[in-house]
C-alpha positions in Angstrom: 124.1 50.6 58.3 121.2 52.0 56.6 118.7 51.4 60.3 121.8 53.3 62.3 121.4 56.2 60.1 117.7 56.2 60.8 118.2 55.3 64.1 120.8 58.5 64.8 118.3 60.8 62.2 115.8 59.9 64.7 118.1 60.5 67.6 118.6 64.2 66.0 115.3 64.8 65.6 114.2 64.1 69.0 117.0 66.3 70.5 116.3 69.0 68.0 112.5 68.5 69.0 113.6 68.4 72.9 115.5 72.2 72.3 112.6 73.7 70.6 110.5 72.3 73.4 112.9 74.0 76.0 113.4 77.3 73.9 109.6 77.4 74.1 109.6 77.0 77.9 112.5 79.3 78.8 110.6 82.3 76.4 107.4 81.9 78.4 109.4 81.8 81.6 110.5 85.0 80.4 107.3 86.9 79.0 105.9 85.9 82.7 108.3 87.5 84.3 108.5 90.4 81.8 104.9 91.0 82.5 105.5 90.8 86.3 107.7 93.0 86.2 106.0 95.6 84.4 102.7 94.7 86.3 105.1 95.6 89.5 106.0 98.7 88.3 102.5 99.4 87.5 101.7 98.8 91.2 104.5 100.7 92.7 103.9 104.0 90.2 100.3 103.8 91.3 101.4 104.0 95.1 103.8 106.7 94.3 101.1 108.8 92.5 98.9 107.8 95.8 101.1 108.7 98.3 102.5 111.8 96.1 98.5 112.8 96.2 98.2 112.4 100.0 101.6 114.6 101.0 100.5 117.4 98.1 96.6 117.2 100.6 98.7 117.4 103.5 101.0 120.1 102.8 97.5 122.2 100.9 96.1 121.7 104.6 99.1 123.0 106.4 99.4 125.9 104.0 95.6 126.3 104.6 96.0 125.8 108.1 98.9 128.4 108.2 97.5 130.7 106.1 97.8 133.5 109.1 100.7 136.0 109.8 103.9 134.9 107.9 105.9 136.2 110.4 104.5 133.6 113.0 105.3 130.9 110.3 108.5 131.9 109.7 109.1 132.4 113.8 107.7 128.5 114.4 110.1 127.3 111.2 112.5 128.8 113.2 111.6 127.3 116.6 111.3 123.4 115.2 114.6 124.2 113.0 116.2 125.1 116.2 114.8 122.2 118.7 115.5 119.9 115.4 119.3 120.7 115.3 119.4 120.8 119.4 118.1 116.8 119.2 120.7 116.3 116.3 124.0 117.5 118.2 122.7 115.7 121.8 122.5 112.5 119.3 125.7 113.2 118.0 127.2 114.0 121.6 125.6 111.3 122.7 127.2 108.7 120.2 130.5 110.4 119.4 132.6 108.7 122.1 131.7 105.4 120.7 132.1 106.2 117.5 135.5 107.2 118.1 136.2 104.3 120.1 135.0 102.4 117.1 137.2 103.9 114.8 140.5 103.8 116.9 139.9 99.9 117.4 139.1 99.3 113.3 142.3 101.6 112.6 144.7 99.7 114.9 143.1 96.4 114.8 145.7 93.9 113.1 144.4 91.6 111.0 
């Protein structure tokens, strides 16, 4: 009786020995990853701040650029606003029958 205690004591302290090992593991699995993570978002705020920088050159150039008569600003605006919205509705008149078509065949399709 007495070695089956020992031998089930030393059962117990092997699997209590195995958990802690496993604990261990599954805590460093998740520092790495925790540090990934935050060395990810390090990386993406840093291409954020680098593109941010770029489009605020660009747009200091254009104002540069543009620094002329308003008025002709505000006339070109106007122009690409216009020629914009033109290509938007021959897109849309373009695609609109099949869109349609689309939607009449989900709506009555029986499934």
């Amino acid at each position: 009786m007495e070695v089956e205690s020992s031998r089930r004591q030393g059962g117990i302290q092997q699997l209590l020995a195995a958990e802690q090992e496993a604990q261990h593991i599954v805590n460093a699995a998740r520092n790495a990853k925790l540090a990934r993570l935050k060395q990810a978002k390090d990386e993406a705020e840093k291409e954020v701040a680098e593109y941010r920088a770029q489009v605020e050159a660009e747009f200091q150039k254009k104002v540069l650029e543009s620094s002329g008569d308003s008025g002709s600003n505000v006339k070109r605006l106007a122009v690409e606003t216009d020629t914009k919205i033109q290509q938007l509705r021959a897109q849309a008149d373009n695609i609109s029958h099949d869109v349609v078509q689309m939607l009449i065949h989900n709506v009555t399709a029986i499934k």
